[in-house]
C-alpha positions as CSV (number, residue, x, y, z in Angstrom):
1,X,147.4,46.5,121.7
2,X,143.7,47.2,120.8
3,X,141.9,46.5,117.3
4,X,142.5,50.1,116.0
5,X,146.2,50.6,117.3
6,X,147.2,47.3,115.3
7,X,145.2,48.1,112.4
8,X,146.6,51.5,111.8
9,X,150.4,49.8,112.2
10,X,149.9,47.7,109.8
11,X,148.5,50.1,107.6
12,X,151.5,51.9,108.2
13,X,153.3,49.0,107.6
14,X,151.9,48.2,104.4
15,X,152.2,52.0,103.2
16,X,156.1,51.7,104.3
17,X,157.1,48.5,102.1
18,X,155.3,50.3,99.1
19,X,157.4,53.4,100.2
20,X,160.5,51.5,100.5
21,X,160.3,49.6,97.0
22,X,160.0,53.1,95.6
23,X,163.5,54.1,97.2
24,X,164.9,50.5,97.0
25,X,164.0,51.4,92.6
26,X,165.9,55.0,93.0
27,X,168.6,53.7,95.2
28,X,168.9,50.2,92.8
29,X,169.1,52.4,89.7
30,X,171.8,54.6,91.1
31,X,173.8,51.9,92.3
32,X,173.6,50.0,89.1
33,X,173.8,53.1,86.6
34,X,177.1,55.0,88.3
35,X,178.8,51.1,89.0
36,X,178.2,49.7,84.9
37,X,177.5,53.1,83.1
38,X,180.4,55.2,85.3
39,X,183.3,52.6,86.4
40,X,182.3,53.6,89.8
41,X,183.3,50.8,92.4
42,X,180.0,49.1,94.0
43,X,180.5,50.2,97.5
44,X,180.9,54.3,96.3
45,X,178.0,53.5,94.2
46,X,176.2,52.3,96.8
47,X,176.6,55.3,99.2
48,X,175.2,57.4,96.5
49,X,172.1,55.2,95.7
50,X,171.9,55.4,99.5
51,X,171.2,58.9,99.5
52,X,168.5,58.9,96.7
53,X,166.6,56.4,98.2
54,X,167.2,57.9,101.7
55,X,165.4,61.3,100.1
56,X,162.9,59.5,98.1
57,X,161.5,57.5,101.5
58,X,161.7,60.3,103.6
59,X,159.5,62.6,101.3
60,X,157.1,59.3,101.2
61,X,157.2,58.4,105.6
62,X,156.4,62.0,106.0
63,X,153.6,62.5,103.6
64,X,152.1,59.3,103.4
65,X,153.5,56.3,105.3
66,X,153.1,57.5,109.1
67,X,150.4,59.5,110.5
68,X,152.0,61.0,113.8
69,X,154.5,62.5,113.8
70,X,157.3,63.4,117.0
71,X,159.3,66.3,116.2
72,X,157.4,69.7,114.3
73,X,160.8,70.8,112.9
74,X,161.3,69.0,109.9
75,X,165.4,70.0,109.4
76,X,165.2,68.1,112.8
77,X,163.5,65.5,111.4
78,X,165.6,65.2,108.7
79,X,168.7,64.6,110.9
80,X,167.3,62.3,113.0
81,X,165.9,60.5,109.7
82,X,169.4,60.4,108.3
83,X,171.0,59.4,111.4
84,X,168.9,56.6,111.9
85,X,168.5,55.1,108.0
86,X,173.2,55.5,108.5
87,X,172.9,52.7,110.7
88,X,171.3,50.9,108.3
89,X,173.6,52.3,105.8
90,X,176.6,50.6,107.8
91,X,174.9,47.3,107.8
92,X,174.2,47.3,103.9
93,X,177.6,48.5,103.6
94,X,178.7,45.6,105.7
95,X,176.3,42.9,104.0
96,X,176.8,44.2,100.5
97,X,180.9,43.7,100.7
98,X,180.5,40.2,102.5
99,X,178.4,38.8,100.2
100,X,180.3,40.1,97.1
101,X,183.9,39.5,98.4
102,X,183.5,37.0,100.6
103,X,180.3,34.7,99.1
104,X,181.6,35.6,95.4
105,X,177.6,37.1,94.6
106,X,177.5,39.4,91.6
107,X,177.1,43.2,93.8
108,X,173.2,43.6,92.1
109,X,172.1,40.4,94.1
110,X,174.3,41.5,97.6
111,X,172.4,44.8,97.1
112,X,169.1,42.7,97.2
113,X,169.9,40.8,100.1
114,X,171.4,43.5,102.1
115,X,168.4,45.6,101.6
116,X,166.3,42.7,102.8
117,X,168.5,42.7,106.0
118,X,167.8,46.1,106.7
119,X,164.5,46.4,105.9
120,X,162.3,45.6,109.3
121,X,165.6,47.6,111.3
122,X,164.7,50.4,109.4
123,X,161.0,50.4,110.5
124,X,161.5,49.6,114.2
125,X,163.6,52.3,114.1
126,X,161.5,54.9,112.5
127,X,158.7,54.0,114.1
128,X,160.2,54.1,117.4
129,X,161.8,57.4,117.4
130,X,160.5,59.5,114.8
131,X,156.8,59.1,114.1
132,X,153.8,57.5,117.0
């Protein structure tokens, strides 16, 4: 990979983790908010923090984080976007109920490691089939 290839990843890179802990605040805040303020149960709470944060990073990956982009239609991007960040979805899902029902962890600190989980996936994956 030459000099300027790797220097513009990891400038995309760096632009991404600054995108994603914008969405991680929205989606955190949403979670927390409708499980302690609403009586909402974590996991329904978490579906719905899922999708702020999934509109809050895609507004950012398109207008700042990634510089090329594959598809011209953005509804079509959009759909691939959200088809791609509901894998991830499943796997916080699945990360966020194991730690809290099976590993006993309060569902704020799941929600933390789960995102941590799902965070590099979530790059490849963009990267890969959405922007060059």
């Amino acid at each position: 990979m030459a000099a300027a290839s790797r220097g513009r990843l990891t400038g995309e890179f760096v632009r991404y983790f600054a995108a994603g802990c914008l969405a991680f605040g929205g989606d955190f805040l949403t979670l927390v908010a409708l499980t302690e303020l609403a009586g909402v149960n974590y996991l329904v709470s978490n579906l719905f923090g899922f999708g702020c944060g999934l509109l809050i990073s895609y507004l950012l990956c398109v207008r700042w984080v990634f510089t090329r982009r594959r598809l011209a239609v953005p509804a079509q991007e959009f759909a691939v976007f959200t088809l791609l960040a509901l894998v991830g979805l499943a796997l916080n899902e699945g990360v966020l109920w194991l730690a809290v029902e099976l590993a006993g962890q309060h569902y704020a600190v799941a929600k933390v490691m789960a995102t941590g989980a799902v965070f590099v996936l979530n790059f490849l994956m963009k990267k890969a089939v959405l922007f060059r």
